[in-house]
Gaussian input, Z-matrix of N, CA and C with variables (Angstrom, degrees):
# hf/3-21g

backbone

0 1
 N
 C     1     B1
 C     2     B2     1     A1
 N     3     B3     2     A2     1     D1
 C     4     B4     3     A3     2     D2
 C     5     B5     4     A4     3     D3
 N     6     B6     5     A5     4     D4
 C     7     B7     6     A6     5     D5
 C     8     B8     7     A7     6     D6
 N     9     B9     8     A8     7     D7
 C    10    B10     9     A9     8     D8
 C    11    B11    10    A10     9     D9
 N    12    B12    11    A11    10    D10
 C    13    B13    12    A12    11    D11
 C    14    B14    13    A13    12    D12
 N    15    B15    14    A14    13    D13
 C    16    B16    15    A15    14    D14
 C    17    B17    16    A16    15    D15
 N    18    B18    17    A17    16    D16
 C    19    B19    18    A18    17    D17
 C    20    B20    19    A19    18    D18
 N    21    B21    20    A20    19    D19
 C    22    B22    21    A21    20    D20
 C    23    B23    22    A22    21    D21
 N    24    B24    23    A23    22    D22
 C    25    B25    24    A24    23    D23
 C    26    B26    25    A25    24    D24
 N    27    B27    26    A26    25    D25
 C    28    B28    27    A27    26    D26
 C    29    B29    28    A28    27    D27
 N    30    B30    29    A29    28    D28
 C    31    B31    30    A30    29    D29
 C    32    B32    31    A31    30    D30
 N    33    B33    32    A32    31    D31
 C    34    B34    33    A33    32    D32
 C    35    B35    34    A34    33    D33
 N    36    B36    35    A35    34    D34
 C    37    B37    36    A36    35    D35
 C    38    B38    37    A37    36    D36
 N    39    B39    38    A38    37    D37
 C    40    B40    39    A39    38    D38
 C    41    B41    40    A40    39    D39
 N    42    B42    41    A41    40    D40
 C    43    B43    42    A42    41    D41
 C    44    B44    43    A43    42    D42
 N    45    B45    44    A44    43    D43
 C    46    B46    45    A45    44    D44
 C    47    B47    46    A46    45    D45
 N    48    B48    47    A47    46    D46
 C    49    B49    48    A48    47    D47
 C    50    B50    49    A49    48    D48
 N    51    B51    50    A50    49    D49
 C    52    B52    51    A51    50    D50
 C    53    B53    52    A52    51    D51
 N    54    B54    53    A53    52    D52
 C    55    B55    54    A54    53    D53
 C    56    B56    55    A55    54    D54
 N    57    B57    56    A56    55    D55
 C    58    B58    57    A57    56    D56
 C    59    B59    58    A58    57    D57
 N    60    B60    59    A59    58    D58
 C    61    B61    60    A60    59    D59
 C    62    B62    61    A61    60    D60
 N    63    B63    62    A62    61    D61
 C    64    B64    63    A63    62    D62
 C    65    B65    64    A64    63    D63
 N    66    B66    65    A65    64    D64
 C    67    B67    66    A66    65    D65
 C    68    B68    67    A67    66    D66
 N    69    B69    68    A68    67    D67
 C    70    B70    69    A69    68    D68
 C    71    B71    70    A70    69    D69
 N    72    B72    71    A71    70    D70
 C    73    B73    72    A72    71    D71
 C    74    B74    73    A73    72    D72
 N    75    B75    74    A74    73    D73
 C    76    B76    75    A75    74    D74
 C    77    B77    76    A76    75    D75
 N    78    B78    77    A77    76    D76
 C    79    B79    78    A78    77    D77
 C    80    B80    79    A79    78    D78
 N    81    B81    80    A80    79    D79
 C    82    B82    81    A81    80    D80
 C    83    B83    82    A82    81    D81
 N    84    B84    83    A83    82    D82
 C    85    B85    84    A84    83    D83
 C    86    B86    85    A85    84    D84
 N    87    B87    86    A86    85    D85
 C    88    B88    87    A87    86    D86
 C    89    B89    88    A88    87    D87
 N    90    B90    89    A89    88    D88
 C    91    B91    90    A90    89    D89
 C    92    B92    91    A91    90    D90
 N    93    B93    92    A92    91    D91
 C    94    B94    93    A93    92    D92
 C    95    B95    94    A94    93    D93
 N    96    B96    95    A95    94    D94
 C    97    B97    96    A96    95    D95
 C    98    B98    97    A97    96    D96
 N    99    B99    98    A98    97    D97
 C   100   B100    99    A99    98    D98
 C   101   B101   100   A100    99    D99
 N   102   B102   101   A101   100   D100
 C   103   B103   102   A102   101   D101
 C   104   B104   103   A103   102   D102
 N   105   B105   104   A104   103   D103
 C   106   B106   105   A105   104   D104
 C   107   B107   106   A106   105   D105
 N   108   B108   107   A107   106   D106
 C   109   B109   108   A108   107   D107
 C   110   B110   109   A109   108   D108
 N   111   B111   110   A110   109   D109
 C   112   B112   111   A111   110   D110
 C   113   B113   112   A112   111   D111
 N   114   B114   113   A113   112   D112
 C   115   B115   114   A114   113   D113
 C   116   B116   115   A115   114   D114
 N   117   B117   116   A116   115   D115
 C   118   B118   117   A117   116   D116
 C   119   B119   118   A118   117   D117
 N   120   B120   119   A119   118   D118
 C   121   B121   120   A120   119   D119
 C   122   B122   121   A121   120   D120
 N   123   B123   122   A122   121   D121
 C   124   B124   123   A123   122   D122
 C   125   B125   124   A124   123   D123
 N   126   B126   125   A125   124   D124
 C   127   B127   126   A126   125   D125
 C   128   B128   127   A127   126   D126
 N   129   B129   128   A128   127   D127
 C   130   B130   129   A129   128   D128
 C   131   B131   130   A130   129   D129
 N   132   B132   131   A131   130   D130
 C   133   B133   132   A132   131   D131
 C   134   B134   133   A133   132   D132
 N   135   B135   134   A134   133   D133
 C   136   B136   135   A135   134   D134
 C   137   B137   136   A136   135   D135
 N   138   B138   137   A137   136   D136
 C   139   B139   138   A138   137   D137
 C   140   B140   139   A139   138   D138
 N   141   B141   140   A140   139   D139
 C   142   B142   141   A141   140   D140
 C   143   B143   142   A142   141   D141
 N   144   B144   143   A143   142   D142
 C   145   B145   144   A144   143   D143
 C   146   B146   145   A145   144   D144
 N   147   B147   146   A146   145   D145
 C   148   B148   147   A147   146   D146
 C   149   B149   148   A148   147   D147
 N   150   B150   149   A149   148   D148
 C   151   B151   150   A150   149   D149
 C   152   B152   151   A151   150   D150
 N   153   B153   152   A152   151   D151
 C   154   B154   153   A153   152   D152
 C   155   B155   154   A154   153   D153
 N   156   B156   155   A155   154   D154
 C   157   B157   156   A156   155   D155
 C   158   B158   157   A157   156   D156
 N   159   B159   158   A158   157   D157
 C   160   B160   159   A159   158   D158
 C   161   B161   160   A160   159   D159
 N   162   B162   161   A161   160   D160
 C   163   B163   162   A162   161   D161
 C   164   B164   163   A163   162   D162
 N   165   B165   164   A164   163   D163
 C   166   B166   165   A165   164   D164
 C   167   B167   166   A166   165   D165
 N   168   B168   167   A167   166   D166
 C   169   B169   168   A168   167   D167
 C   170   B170   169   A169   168   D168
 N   171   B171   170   A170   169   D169
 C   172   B172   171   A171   170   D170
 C   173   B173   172   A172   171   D171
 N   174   B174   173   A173   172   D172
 C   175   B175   174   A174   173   D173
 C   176   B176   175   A175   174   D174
 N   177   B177   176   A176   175   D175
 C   178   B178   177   A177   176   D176
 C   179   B179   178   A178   177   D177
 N   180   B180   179   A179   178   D178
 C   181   B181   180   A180   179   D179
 C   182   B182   181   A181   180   D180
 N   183   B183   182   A182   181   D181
 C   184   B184   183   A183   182   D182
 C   185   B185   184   A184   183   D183
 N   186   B186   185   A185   184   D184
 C   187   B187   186   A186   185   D185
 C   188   B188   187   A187   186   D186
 N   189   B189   188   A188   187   D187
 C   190   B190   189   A189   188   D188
 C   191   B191   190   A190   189   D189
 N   192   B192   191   A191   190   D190
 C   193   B193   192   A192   191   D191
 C   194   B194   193   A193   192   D192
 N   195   B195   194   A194   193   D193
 C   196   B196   195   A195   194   D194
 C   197   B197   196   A196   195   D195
 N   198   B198   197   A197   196   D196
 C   199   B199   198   A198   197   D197
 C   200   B200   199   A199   198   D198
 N   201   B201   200   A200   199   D199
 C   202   B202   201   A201   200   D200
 C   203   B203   202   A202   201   D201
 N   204   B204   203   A203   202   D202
 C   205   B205   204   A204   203   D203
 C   206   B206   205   A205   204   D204
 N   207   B207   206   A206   205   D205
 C   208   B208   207   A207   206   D206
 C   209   B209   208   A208   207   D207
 N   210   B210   209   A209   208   D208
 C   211   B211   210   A210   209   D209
 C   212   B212   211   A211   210   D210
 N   213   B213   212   A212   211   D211
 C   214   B214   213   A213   212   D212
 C   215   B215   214   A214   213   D213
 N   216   B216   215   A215   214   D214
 C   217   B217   216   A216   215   D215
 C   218   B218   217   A217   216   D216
 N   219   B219   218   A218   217   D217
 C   220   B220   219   A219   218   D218
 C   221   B221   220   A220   219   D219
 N   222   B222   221   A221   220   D220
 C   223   B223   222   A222   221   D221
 C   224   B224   223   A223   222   D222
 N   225   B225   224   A224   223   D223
 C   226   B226   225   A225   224   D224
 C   227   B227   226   A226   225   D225
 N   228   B228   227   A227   226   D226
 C   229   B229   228   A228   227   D227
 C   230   B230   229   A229   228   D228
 N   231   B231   230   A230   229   D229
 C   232   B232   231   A231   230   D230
 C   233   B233   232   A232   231   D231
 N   234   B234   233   A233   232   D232
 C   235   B235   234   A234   233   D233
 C   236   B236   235   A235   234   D234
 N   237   B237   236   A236   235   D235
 C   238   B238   237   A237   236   D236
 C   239   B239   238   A238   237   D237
 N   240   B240   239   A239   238   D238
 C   241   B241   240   A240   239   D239
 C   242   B242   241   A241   240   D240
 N   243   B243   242   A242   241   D241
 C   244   B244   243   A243   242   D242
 C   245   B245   244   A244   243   D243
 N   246   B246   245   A245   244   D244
 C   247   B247   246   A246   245   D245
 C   248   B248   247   A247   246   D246
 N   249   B249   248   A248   247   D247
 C   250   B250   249   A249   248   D248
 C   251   B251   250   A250   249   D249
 N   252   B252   251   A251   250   D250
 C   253   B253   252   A252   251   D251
 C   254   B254   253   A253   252   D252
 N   255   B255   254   A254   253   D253
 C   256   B256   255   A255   254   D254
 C   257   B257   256   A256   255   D255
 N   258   B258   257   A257   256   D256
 C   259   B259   258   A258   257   D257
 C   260   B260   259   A259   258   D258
 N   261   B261   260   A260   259   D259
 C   262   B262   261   A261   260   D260
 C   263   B263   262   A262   261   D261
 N   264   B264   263   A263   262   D262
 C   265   B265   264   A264   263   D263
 C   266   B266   265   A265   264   D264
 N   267   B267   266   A266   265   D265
 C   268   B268   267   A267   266   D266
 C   269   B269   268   A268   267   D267
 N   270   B270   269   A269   268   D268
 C   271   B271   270   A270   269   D269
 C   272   B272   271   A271   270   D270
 N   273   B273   272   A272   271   D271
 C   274   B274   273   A273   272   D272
 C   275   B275   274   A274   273   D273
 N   276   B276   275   A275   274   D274
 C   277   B277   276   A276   275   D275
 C   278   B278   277   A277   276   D276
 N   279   B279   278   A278   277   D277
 C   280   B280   279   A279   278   D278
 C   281   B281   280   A280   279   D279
 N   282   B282   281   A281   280   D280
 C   283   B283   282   A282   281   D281
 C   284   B284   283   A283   282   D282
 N   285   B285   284   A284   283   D283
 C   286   B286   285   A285   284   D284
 C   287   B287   286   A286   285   D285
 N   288   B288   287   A287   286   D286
 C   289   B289   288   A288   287   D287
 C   290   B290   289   A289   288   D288
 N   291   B291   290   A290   289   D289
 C   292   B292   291   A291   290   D290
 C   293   B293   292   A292   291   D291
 N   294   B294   293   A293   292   D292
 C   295   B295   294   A294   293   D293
 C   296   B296   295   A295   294   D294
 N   297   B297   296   A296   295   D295
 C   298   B298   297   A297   296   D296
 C   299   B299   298   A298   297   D297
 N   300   B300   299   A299   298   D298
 C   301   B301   300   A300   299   D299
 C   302   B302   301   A301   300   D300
 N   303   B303   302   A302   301   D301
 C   304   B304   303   A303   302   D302
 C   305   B305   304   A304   303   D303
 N   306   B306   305   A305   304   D304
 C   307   B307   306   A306   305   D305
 C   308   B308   307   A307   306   D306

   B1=1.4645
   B2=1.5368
   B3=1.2775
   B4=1.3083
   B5=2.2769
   B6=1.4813
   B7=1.7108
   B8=1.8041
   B9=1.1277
   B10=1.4150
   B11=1.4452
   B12=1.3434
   B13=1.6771
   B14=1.3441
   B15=1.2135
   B16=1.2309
   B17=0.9943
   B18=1.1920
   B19=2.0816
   B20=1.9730
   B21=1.5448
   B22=1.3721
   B23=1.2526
   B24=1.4579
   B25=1.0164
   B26=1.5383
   B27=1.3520
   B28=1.2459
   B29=1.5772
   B30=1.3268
   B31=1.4295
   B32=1.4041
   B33=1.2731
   B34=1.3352
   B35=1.4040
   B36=1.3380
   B37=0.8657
   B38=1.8125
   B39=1.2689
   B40=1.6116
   B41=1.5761
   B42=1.2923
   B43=1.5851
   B44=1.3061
   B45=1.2529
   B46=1.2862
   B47=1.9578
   B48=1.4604
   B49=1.6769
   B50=1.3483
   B51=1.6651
   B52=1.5575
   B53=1.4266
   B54=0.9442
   B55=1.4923
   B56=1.6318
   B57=1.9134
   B58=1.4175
   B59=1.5285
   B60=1.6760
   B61=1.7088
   B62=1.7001
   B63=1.1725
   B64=1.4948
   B65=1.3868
   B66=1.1700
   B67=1.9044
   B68=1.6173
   B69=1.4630
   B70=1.5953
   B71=2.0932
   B72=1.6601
   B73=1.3204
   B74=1.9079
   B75=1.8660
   B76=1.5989
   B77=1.2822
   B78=1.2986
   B79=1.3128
   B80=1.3336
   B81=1.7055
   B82=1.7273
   B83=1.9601
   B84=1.2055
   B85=1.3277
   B86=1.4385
   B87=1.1505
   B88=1.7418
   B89=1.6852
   B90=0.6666
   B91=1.8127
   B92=1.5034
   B93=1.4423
   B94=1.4432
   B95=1.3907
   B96=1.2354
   B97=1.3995
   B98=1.5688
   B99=1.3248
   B100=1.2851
   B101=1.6077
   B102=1.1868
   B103=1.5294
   B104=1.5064
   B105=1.8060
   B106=1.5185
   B107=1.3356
   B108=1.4864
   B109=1.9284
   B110=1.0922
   B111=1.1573
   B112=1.5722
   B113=1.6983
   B114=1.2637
   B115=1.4597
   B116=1.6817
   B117=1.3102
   B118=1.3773
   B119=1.3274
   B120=1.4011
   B121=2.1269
   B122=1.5819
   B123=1.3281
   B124=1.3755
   B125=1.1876
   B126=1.5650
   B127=1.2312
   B128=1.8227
   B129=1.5494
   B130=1.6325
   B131=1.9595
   B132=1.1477
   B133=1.9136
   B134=1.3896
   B135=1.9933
   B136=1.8079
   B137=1.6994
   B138=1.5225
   B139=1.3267
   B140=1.3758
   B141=1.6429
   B142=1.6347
   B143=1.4077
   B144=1.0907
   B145=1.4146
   B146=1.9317
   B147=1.7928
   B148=1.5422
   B149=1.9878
   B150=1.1462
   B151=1.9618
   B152=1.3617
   B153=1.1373
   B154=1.7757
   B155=1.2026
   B156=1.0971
   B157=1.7881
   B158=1.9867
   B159=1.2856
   B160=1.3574
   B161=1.6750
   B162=1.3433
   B163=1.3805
   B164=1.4967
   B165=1.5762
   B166=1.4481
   B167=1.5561
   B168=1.2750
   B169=1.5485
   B170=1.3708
   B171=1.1448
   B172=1.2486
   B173=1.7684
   B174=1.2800
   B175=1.8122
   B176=1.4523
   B177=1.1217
   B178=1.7313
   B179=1.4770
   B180=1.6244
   B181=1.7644
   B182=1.9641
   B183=1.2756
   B184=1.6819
   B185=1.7747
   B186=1.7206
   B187=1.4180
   B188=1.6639
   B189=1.3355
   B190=1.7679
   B191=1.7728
   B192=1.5432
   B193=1.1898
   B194=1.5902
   B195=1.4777
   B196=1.2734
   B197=2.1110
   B198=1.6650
   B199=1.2283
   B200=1.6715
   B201=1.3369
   B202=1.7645
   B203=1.2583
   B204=1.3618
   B205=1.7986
   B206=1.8559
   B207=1.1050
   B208=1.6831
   B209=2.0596
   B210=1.1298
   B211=1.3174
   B212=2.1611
   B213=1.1706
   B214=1.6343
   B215=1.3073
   B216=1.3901
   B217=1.7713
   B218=1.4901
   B219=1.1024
   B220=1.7770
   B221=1.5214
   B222=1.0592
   B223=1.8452
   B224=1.6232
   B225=1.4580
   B226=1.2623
   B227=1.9298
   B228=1.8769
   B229=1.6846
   B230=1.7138
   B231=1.5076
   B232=1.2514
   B233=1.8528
   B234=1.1555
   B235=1.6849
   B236=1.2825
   B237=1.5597
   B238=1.5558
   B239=1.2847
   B240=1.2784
   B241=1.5438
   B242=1.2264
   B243=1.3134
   B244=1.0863
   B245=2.0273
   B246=1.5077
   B247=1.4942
   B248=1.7297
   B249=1.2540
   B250=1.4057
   B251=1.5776
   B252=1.4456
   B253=0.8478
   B254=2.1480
   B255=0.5401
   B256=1.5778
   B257=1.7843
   B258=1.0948
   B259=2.1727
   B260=1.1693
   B261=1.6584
   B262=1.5661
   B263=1.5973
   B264=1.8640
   B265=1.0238
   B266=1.2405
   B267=0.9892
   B268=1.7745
   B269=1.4479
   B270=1.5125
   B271=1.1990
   B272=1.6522
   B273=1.3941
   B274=1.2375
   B275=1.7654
   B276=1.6053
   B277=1.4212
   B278=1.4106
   B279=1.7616
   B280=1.0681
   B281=1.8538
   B282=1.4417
   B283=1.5685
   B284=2.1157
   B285=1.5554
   B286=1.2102
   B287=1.5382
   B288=1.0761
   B289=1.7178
   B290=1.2982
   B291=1.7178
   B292=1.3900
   B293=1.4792
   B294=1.8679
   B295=1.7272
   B296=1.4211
   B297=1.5883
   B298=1.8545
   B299=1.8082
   B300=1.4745
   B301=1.5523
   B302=1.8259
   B303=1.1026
   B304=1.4435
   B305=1.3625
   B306=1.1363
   B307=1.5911
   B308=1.2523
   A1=109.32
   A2=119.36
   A3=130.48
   A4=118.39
   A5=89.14
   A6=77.13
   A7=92.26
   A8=159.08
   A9=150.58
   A10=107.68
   A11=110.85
   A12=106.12
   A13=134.84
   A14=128.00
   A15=147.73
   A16=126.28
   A17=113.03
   A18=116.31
   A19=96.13
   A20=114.21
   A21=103.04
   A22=129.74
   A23=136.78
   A24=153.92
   A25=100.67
   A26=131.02
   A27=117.55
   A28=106.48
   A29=112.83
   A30=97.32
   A31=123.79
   A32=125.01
   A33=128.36
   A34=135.61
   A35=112.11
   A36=136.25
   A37=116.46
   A38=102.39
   A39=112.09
   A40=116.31
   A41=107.49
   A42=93.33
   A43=120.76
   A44=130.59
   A45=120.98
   A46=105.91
   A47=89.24
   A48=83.60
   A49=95.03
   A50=105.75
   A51=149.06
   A52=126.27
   A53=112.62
   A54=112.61
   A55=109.68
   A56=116.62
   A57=95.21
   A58=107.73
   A59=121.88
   A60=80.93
   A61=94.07
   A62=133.50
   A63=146.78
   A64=101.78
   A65=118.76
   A66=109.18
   A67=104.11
   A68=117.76
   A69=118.66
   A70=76.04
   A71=88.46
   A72=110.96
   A73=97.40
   A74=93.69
   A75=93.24
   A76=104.55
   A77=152.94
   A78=158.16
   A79=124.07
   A80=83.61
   A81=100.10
   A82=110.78
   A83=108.05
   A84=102.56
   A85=101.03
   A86=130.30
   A87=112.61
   A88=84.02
   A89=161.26
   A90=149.03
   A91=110.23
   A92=120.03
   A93=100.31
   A94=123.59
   A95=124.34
   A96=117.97
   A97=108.88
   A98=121.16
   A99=115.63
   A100=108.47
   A101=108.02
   A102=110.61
   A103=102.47
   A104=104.91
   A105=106.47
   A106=109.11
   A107=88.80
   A108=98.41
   A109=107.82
   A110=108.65
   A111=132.42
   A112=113.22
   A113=125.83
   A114=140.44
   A115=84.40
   A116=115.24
   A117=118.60
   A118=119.67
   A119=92.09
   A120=109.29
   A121=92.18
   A122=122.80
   A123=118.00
   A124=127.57
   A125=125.94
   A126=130.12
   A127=109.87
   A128=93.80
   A129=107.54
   A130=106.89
   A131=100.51
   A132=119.84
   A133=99.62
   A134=86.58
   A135=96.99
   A136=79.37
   A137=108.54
   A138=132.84
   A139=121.53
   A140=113.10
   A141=115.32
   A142=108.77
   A143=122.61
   A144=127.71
   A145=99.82
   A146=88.49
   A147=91.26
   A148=116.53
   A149=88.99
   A150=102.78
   A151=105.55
   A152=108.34
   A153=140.53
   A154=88.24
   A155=134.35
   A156=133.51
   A157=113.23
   A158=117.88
   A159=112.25
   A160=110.18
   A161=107.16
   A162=107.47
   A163=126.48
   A164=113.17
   A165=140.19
   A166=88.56
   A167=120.95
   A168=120.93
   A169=112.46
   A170=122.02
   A171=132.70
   A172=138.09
   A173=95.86
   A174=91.85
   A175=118.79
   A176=113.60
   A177=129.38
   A178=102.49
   A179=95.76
   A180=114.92
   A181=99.50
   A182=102.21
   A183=89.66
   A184=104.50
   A185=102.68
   A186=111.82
   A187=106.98
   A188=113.83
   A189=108.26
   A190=92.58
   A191=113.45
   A192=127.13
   A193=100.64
   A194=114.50
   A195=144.66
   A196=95.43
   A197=94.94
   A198=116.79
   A199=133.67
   A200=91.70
   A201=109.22
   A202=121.68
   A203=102.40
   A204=109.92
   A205=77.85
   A206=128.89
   A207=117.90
   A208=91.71
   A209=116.34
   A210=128.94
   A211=105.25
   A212=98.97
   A213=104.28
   A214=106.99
   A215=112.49
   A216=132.10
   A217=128.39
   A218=106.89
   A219=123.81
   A220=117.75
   A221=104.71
   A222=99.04
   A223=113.04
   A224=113.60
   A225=105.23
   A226=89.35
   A227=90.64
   A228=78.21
   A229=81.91
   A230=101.43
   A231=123.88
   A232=126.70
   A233=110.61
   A234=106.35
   A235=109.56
   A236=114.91
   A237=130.00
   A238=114.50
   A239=118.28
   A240=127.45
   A241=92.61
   A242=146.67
   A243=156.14
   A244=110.63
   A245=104.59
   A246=108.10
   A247=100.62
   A248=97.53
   A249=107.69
   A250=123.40
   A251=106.52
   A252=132.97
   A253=87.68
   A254=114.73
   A255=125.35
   A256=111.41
   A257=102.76
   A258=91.98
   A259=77.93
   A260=104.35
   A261=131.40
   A262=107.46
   A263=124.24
   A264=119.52
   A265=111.93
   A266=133.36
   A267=122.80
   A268=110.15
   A269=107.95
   A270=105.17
   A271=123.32
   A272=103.68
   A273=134.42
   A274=107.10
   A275=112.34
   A276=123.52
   A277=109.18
   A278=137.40
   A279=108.08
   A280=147.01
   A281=93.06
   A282=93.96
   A283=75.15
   A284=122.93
   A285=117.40
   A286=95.81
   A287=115.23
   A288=129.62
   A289=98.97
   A290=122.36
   A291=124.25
   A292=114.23
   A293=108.47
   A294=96.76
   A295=121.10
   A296=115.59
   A297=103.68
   A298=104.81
   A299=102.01
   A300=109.66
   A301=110.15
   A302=118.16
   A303=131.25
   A304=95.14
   A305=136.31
   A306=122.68
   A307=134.02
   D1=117.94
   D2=168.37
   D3=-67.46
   D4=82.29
   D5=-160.24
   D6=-61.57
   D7=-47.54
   D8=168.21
   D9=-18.40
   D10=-60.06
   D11=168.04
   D12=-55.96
   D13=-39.37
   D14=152.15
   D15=-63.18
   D16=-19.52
   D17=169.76
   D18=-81.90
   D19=-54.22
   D20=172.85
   D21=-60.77
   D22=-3.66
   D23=179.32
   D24=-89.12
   D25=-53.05
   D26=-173.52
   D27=-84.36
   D28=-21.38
   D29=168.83
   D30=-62.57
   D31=-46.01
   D32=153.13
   D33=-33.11
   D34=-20.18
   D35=172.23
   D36=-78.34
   D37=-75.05
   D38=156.78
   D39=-38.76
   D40=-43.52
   D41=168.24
   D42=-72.89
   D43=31.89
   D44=168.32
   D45=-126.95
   D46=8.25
   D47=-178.22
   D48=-126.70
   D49=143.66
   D50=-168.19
   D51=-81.44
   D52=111.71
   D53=149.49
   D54=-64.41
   D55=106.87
   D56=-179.70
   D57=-83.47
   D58=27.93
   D59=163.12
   D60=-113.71
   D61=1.69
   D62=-172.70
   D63=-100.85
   D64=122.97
   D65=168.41
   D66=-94.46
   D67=61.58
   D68=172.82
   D69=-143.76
   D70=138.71
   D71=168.87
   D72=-62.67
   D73=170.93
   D74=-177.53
   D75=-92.83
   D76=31.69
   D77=133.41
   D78=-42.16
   D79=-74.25
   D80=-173.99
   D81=-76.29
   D82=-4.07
   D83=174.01
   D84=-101.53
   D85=11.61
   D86=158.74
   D87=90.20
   D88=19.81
   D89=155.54
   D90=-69.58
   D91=-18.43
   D92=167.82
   D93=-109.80
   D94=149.51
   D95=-164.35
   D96=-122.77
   D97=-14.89
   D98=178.38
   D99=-162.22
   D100=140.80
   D101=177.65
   D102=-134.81
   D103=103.23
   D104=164.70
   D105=-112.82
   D106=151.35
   D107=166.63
   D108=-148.37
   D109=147.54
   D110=-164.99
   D111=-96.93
   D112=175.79
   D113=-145.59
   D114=-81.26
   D115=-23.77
   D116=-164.35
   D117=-89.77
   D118=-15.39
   D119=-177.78
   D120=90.50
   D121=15.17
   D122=166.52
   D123=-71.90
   D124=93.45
   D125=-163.22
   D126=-95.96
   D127=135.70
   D128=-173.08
   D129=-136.84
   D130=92.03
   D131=172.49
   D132=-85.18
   D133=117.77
   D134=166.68
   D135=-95.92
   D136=142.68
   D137=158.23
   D138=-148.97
   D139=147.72
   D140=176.74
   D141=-87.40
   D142=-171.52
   D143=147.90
   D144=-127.46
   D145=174.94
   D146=-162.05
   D147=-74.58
   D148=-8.76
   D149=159.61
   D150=179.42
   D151=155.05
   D152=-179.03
   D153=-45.07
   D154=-82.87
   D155=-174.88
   D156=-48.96
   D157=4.79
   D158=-177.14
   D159=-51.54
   D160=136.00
   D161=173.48
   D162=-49.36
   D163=-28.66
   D164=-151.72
   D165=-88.82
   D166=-28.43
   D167=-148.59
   D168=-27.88
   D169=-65.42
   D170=163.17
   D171=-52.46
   D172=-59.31
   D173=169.71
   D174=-64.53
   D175=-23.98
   D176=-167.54
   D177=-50.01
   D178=-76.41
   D179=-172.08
   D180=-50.40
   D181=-18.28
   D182=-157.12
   D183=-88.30
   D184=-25.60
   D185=-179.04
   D186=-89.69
   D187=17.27
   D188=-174.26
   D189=-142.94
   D190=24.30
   D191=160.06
   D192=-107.47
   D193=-61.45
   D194=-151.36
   D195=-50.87
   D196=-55.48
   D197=-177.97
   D198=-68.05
   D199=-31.96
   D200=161.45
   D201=-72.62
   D202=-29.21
   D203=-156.93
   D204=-87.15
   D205=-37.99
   D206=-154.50
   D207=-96.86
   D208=20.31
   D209=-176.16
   D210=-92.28
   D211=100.13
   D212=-161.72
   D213=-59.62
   D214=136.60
   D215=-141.38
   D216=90.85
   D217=-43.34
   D218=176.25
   D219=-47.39
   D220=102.88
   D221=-179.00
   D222=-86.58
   D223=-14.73
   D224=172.72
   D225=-176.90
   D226=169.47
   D227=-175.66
   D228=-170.23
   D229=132.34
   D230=-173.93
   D231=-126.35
   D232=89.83
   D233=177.18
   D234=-43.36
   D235=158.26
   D236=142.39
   D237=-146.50
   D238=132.28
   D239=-153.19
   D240=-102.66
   D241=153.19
   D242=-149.17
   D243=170.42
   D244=137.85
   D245=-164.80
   D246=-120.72
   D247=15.18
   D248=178.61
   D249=-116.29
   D250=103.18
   D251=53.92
   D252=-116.59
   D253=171.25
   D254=177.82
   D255=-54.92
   D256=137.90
   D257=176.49
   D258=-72.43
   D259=166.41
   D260=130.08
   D261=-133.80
   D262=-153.67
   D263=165.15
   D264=-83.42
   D265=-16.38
   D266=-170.17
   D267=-72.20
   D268=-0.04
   D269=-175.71
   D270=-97.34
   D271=-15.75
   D272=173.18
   D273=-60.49
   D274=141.91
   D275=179.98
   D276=-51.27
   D277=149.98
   D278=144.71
   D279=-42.41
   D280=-7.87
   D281=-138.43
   D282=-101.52
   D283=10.21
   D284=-166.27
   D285=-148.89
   D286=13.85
   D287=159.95
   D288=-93.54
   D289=-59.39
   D290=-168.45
   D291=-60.81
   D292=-45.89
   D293=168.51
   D294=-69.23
   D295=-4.47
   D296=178.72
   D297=-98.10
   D298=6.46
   D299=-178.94
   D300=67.50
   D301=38.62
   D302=169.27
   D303=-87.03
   D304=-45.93
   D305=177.74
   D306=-101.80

């Protein structure tokens, strides 16, 4: 198993899922913080959301499980939401600062 291949594969993946009140996927806004996978293709994403009160709180983590895990190679794939260190914008891509007009 090529985990390099499979890490770009699920990123690709994440770039196709939304923040619905942000029109930048949760990639390019800095919401994910870690992508491990194991010998097993057992995939485990530390990610924030954009505050503790997010509307998404719940469906979010479940559709960026839902979507990895059905991501071909993936034997399994597990969120953990985490507020540490806290989002802000600086955390966000350039290329998703410039479409929210932060730069």
């Amino acid at each position: 198993m090529d985990k390099k291949a499979l890490e770009d594969k699920i990123v690709e993946v994440l770039k196709t899922i939304y923040d619905p009140e942000i029109p930048v996927d949760i990639f390019e806004l800095g919401l994910i913080y870690e992508i491990r996978i194991d010998e097993h293709a057992d995939v485990l994403v530390s990610m924030t959301l954009t505050s503790p009160n997010c509307p998404v709180a719940e469906s979010l983590p479940a559709e960026v499980e839902e979507k990895i895990a059905g991501t071909k190679g993936v034997n399994s794939a597990k969120v953990e939401i985490t507020f540490e260190p806290p989002w802000e914008k600086d955390m966000m891509s350039e290329e998703a600062q410039l479409e929210l007009g932060f730069l």
